[in-house]
C-alpha positions as CSV (number, residue, x, y, z in Angstrom):
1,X,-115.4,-55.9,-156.4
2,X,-112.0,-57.4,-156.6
3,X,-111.3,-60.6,-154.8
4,X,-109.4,-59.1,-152.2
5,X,-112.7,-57.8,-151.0
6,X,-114.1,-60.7,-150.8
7,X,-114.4,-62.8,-147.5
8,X,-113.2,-66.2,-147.4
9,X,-117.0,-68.1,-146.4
10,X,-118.0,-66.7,-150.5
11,X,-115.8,-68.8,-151.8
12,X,-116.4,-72.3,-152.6
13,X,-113.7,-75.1,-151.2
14,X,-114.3,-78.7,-151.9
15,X,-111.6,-80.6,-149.4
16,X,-114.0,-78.5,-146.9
17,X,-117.2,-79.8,-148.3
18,X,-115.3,-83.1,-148.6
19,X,-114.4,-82.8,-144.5
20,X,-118.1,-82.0,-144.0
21,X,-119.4,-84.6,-145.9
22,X,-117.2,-87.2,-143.6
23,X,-118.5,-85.6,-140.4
24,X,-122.1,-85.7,-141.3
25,X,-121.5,-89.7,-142.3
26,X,-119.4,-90.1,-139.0
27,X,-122.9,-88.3,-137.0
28,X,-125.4,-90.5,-139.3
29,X,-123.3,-93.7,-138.2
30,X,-123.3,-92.5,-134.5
31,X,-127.3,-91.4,-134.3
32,X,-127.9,-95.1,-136.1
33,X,-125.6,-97.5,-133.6
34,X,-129.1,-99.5,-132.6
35,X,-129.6,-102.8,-130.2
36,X,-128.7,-105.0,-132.9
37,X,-125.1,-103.2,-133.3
38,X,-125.5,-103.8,-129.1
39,X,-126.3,-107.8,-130.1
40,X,-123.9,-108.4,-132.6
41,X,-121.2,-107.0,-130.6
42,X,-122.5,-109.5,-127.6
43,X,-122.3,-112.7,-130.2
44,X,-118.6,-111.9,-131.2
45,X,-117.7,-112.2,-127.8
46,X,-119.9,-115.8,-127.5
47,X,-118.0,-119.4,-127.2
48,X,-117.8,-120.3,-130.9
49,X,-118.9,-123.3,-129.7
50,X,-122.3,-122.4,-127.8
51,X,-122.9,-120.2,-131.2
52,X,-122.6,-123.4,-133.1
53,X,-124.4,-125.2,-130.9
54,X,-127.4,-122.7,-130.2
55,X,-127.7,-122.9,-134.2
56,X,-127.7,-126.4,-134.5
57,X,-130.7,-126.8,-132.3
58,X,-132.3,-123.9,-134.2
59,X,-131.9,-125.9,-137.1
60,X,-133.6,-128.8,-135.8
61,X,-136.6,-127.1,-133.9
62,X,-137.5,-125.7,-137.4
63,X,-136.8,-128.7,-139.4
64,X,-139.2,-129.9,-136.9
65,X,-141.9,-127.1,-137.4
66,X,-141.3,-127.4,-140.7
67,X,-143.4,-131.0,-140.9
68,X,-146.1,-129.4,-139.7
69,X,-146.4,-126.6,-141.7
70,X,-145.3,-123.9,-139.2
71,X,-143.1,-121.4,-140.1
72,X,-143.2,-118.8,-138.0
73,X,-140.0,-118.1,-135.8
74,X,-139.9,-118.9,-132.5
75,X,-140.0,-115.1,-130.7
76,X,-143.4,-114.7,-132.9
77,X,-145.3,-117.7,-131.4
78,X,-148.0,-116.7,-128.7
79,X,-146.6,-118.2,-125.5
80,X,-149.6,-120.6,-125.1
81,X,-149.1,-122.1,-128.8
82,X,-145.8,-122.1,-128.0
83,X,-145.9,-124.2,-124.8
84,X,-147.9,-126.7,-126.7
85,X,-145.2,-127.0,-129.5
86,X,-142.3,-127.5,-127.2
87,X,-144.5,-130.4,-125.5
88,X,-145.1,-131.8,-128.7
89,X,-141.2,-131.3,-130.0
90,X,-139.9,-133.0,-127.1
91,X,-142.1,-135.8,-127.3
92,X,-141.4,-136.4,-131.0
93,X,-138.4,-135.4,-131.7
94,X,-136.2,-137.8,-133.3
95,X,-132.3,-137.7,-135.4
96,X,-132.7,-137.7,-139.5
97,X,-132.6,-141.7,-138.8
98,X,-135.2,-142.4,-136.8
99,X,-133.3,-142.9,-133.8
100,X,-134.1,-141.2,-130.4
101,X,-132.1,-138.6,-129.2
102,X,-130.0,-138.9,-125.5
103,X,-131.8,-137.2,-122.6
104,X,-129.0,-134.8,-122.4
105,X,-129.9,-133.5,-125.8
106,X,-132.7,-132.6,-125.1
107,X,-131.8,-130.4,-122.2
108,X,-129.7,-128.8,-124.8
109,X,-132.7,-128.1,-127.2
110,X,-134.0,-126.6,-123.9
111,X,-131.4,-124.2,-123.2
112,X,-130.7,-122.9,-126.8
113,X,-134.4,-122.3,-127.4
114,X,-134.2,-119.6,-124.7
115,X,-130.6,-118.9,-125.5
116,X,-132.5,-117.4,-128.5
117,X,-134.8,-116.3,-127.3
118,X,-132.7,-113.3,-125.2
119,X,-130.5,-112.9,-128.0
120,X,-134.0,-111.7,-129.6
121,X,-134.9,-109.7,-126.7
122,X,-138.1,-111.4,-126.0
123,X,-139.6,-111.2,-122.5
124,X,-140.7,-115.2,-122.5
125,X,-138.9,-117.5,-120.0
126,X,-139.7,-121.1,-120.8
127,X,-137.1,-121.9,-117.5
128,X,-139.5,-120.1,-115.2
129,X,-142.5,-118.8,-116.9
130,X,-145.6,-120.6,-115.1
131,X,-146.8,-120.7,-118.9
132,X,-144.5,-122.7,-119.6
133,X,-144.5,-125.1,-117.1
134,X,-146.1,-128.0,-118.7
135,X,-143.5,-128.0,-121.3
136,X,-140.9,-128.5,-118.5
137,X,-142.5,-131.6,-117.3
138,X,-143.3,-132.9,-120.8
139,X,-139.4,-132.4,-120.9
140,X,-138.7,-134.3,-117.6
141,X,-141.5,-137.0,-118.5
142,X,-139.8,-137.8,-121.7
143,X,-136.1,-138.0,-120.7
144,X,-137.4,-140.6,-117.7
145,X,-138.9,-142.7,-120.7
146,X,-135.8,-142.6,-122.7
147,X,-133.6,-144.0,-119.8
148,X,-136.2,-146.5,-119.1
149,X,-137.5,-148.2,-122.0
150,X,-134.8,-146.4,-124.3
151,X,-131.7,-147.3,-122.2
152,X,-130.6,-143.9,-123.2
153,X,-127.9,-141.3,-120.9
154,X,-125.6,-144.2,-120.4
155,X,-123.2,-143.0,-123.1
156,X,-120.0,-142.7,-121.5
157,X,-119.3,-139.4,-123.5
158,X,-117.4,-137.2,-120.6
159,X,-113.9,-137.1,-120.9
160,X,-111.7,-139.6,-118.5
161,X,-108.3,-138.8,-116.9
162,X,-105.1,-140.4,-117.8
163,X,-103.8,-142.8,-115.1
164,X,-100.2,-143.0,-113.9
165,X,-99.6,-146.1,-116.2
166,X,-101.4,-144.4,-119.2
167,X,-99.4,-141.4,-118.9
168,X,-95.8,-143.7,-118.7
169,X,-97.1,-145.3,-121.9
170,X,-97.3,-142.4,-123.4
171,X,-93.6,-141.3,-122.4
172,X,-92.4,-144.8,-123.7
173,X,-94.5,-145.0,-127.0
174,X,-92.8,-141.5,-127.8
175,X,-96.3,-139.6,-128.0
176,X,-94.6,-137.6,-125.4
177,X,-91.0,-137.4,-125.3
178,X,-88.7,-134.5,-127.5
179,X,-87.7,-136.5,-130.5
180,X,-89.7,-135.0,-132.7
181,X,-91.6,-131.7,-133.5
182,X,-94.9,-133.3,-132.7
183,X,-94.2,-135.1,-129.5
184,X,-92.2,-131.9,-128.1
185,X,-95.1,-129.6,-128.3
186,X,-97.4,-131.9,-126.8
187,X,-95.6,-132.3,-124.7
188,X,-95.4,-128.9,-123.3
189,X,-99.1,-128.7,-124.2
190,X,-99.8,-131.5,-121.4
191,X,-97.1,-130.5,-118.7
192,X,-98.2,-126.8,-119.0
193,X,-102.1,-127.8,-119.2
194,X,-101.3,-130.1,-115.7
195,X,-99.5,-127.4,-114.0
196,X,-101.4,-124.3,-115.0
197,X,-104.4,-125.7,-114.5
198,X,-105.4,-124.8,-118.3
199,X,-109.3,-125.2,-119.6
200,X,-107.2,-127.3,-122.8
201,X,-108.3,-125.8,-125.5
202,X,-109.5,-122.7,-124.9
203,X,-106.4,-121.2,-123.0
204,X,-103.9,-122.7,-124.8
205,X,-105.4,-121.4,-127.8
206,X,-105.0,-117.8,-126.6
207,X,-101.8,-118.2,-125.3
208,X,-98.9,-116.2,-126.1
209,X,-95.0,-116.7,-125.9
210,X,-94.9,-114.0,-123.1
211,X,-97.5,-115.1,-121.0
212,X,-94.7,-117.9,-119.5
213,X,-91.8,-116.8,-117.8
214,X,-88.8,-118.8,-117.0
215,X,-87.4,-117.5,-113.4
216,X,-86.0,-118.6,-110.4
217,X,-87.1,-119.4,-107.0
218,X,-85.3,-117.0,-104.4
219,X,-85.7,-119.9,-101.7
220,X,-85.0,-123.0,-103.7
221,X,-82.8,-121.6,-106.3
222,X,-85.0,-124.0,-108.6
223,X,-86.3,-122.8,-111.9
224,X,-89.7,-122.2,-112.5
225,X,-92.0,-122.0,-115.0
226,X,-94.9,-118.8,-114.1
227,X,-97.9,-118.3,-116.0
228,X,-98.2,-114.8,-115.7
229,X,-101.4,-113.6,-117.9
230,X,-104.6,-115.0,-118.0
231,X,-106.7,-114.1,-121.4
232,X,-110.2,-115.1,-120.1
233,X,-111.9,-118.4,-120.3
234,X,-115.5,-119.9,-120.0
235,X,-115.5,-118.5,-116.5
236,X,-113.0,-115.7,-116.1
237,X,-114.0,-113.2,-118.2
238,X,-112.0,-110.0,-117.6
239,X,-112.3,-110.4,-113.6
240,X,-111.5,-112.7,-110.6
241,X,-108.9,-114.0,-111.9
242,X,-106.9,-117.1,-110.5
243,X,-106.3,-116.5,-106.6
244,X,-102.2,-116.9,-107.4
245,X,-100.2,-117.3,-111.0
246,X,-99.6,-120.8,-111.2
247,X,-95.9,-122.5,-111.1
248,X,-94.4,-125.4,-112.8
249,X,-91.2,-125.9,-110.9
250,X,-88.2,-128.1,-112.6
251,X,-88.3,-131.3,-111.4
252,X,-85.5,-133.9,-111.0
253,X,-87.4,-137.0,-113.6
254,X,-88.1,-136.7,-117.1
255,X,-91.3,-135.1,-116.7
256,X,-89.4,-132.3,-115.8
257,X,-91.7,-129.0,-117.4
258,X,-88.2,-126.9,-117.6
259,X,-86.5,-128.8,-119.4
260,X,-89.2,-129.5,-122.1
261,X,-89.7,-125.9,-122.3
262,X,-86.3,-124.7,-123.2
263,X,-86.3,-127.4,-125.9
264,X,-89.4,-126.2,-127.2
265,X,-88.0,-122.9,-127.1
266,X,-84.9,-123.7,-128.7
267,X,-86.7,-125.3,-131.7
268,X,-88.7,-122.2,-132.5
269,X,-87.9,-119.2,-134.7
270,X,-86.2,-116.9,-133.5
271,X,-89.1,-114.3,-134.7
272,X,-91.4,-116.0,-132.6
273,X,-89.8,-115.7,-129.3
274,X,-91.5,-112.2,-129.3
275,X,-94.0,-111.6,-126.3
276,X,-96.9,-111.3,-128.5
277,X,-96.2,-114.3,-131.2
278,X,-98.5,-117.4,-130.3
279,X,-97.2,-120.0,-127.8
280,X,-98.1,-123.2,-129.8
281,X,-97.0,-123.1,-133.7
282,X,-97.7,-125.1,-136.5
283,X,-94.7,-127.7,-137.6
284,X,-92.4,-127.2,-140.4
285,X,-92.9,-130.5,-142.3
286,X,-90.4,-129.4,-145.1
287,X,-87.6,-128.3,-143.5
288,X,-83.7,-129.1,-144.0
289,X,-82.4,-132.7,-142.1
290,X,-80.4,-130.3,-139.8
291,X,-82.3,-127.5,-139.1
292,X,-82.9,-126.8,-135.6
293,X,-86.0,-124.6,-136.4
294,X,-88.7,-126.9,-136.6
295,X,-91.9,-125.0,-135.9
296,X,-93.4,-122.5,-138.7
297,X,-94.0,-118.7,-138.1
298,X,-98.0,-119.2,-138.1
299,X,-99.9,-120.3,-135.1
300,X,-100.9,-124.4,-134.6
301,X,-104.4,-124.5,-135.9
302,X,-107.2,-124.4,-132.9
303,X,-108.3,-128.0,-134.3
304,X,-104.9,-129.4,-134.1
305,X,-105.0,-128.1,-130.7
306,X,-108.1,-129.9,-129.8
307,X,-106.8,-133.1,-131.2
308,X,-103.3,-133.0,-129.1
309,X,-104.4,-135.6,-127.1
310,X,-106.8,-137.8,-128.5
311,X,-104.7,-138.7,-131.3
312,X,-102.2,-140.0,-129.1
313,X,-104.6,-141.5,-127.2
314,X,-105.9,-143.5,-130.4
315,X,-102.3,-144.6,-131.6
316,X,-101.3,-146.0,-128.4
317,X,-104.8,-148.0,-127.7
318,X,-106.4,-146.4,-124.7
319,X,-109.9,-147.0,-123.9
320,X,-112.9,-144.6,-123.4
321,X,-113.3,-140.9,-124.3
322,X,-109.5,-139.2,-124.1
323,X,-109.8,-135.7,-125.0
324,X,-108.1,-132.8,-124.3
325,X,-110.2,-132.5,-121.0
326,X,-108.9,-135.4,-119.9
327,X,-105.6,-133.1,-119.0
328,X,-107.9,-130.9,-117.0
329,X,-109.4,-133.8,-115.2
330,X,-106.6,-135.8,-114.7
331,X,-104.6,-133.0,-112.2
332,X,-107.4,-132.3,-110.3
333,X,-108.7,-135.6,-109.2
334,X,-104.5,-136.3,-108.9
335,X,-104.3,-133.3,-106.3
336,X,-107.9,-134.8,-104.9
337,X,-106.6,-137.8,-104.3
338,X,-103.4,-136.5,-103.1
339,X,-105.1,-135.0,-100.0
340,X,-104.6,-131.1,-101.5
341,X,-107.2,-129.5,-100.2
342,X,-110.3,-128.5,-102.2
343,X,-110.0,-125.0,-102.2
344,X,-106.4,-124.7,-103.2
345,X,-107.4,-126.8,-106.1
346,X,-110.0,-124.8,-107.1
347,X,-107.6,-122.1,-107.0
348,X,-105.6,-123.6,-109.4
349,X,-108.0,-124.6,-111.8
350,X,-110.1,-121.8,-111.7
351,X,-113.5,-123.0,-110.1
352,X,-115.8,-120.6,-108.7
353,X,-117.5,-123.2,-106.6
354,X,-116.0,-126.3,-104.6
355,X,-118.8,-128.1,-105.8
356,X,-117.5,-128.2,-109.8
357,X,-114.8,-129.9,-108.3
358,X,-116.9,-133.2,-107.7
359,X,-117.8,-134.2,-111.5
360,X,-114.0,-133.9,-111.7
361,X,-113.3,-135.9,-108.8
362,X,-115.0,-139.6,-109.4
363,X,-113.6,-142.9,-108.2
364,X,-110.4,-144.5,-110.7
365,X,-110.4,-148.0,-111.4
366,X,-107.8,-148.6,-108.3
367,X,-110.6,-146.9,-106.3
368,X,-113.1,-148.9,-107.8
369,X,-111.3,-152.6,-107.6
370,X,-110.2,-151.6,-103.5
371,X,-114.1,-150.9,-102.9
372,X,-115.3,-154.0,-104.9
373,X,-112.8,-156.4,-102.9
374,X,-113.1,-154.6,-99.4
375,X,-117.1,-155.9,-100.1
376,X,-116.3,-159.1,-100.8
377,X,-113.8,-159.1,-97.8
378,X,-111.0,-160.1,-99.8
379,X,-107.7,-161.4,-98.7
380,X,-106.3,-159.4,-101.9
381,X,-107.4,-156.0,-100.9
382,X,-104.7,-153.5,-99.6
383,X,-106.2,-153.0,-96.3
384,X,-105.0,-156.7,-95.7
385,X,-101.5,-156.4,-97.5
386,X,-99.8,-154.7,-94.4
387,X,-96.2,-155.7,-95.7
388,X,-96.9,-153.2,-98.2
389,X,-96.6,-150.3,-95.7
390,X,-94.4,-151.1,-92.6
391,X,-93.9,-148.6,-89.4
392,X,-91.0,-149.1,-87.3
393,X,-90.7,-147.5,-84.2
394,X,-87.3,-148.1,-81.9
395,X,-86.8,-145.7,-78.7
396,X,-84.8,-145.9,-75.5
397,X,-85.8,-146.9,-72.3
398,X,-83.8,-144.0,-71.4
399,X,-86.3,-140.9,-70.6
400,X,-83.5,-138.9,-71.1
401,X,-82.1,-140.2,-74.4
402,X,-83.4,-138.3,-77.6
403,X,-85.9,-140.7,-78.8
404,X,-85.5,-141.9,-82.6
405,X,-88.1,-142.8,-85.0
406,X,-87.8,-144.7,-88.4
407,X,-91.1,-144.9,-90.6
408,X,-90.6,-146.6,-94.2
409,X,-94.2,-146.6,-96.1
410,X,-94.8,-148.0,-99.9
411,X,-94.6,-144.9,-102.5
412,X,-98.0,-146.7,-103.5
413,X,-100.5,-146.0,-100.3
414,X,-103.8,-148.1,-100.1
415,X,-106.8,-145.8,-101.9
416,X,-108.3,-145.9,-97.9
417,X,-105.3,-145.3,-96.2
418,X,-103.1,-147.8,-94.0
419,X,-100.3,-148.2,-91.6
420,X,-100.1,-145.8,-89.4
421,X,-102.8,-143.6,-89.6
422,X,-105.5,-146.6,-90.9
423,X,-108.9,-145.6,-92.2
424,X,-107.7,-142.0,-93.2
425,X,-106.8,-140.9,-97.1
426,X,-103.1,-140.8,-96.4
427,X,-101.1,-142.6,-99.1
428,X,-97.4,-141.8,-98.0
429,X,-95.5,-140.2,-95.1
430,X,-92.0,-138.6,-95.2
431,X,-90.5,-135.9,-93.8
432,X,-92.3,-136.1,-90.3
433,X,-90.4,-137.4,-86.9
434,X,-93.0,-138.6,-84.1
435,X,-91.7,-139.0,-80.4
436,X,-92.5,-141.4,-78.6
437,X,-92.4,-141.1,-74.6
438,X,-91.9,-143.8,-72.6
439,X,-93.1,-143.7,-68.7
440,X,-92.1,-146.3,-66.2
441,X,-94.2,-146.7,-63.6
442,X,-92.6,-148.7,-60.5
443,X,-95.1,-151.4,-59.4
444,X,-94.4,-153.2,-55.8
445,X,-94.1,-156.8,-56.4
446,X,-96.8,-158.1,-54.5
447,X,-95.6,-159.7,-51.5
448,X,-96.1,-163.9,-51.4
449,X,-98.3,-165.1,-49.3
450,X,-97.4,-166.5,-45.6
451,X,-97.7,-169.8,-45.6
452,X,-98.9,-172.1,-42.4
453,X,-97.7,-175.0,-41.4
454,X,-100.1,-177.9,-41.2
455,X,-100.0,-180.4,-38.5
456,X,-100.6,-184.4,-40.3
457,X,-100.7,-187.5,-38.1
458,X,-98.2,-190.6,-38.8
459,X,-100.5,-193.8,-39.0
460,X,-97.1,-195.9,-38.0
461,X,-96.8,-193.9,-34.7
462,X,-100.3,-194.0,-33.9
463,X,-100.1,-198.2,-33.7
């Protein structure tokens, strides 16, 4: 038989068994895609931070179990044993150095234990299981004892806001300012972070060049700054996104977000001004004396992000915890206080619920000294100091003369509200015109009473 009459399937090619081979690995990888493909795809989309943390507290529940001699992981305990070992964790559970742990930490162990738990696909629920109960009130009982005898959960650990003053001594110590590289992009960082309503580090991490635009407002012919892609936060997660996209409009003072923007932007490389490069870059320490580039072609470290502010906060001496939160609470309990309402803040920052909104929203220390001294009925407190906010009226007695009102209020209003409107939350008012209507109502004069005469006798004419 020649090979002409043979038929092509006889013959033996090996890029065809090589093809085969592929697309019987490519059906073996398909049939095998299990639940733990399913999981491991679910932790790369996890905060690295809750990983961390759920890990952490893994560590130390079995460093704890380890004491004791028990090894076995925490899905493979019988719920009853296990109830009785969570009892007895939380109410010996101390740090390497003997010292207890806060109340809050606790509540952590809590929630990573059954964090774990559903990443193991176990049916247990120590949250609601009746099984479990006991372990919840060992839990409660214990974190009542540390606050009592303890004096533990009165770390101030949350993050503070930035007051007016703190923020102007930042602007004068040249932590913020455009004299440097450093300075410049915090800069932007913290302008951007207050206008945008930014989670700190999270979004500003993900940010990219083109997610800002630089337009112009058709009715004020101002320029504005638009944040005009979300990439997902704690909370928004591929849906609901922000009700609007949030504006930073130029401003006529130096903390003017335009015009720190275009200097940022001018500073960068020119490859970077793609849409897709990373907003915040990291410096270019060796650089000529007169370059104008001063920012690298690699993105700013997420840890350099996280310590934009705190640094800063450290060099120039303020007090308490100042993080990079402190950004995020300081424009909200600035538009709180500023009579915005709630639910156009929440808007802007992204809360779900109006009720987030109130761990945001606590008392300053101007709050704080105005209630102390409105107890003691002090003289000092700005309810009293009504030369501080002065309301003049003038208006014709004319009823027919347009009447004419002159209001002139401190830019600094009482915490409580004075003047004009006392007892309310009103700070300042501008921009308003009141009328003021004067009627005249004609009284009679009463006429005077007629008077009688009265007779009196003359002794001398009587003799």
């Amino acid at each position: 038989m020649s090979d002409d009459e043979h038929s092509d399937s006889e013959f033996y090619y090996p890029l065809d068994y090589k093809n085969n081979e592929n697309e019987s690995e490519k059906t073996r990888e398909k049939q095998s895609f299990s639940v733990d493909d399913v999981q491991s795809f679910i932790q790369t989309q996890r905060p690295e931070n809750t990983i961390k943390k759920t890990q952490y507290d893994l560590n130390v529940w079995r460093r704890y179990l380890s004491e004791w001699g028990e090894t076995t992981e925490v899905e493979n305990i019988p719920p009853q044993k296990l109830n009785l070992l969570i009892c007895r964790f939380f109410i010996e559970i101390q740090k390497k150095d003997g010292e207890a742990y806060e109340p809050s930490t606790l509540t952590s162990f809590h929630r990573s234990l059954q964090r774990y738990l559903n990443d193991k696909q176990s049916t247990v629920n120590i949250f609601k299981d009746q099984e479990f109960a006991m372990s919840r009130d060992a839990l409660k009982s214990k974190k009542k004892q540390l606050a009592e005898v303890k004096a533990k959960g009165n770390l101030p650990q949350a993050a503070r806001g930035v007051t007016d003053e703190e923020e102007d001594l930042l602007f004068a110590s040249g932590e913020f300012g455009e004299q440097n590289p450093e300075s410049l992009q915090r800069t932007v960082w913290w302008l951007l972070s207050l206008h945008f309503g930014f989670r700190a580090r999270d979004e500003s991490r993900k940010l990219k060049w083109g997610d800002v635009s630089l337009n112009v407002d058709s009715v004020t012919g101002k320029e504005v700054l638009t944040w005009g892609t979300e990439r997902g936060s704690k909370t928004r997660q591929g849906e609901g996104n922000r009700a609007f996209k949030p504006n930073a409009y130029a401003s006529d003072n130096e903390r003017c977000p335009v015009k720190y923007y275009k200097a940022f932007r001018s500073h960068r490389p020119q490859e970077m001004l793609h849409p897709d490069s990373p907003f915040y870059l990291a410096i270019k320490h060796k650089r000529m004396q007169n370059s104008n580039v001063w920012y690298c072609k690699t993105p700013l470290g997420k840890n350099e992000i996280g310590n934009l502010l705190s640094k800063a906060a450290k060099r120039v001496g303020l007090k308490g915890n100042v993080s990079n939160h402190s950004v995020r609470k300081t424009f909200i309990s600035r538009l709180m206080d500023a009579g915005v309402p709630p639910n156009y803040v929440a808007q802007l920052s992204g809360h779900k619920n109006l009720k987030s909104l109130d761990s945001y929203s606590t008392a300053s220390l101007t709050h704080q000294r105005e209630m102390s001294l409105t107890l003691s009925r002090s003289k000092q407190s700005s309810r009293s100091i009504m030369a501080a906010n002065t309301t003049e009226v003038s208006c014709s007695e004319d009823i027919n003369a347009k009447p004419s009102t002159s209001t002139s209020s401190s830019s600094e209003g009482g915490p409580f509200g004075y003047g004009i409107f006392p007892g309310s939350s009103i700070g300042r008012v501008e921009g308003c015109s009141f009328t003021v209507n004067i009627v005249h109502q004609h009284v009679q004069a009463p006429k005077p009473a007629k008077r009688r005469g009265i007779l009196e006798s003359d002794d001398s004419e009587s003799q």
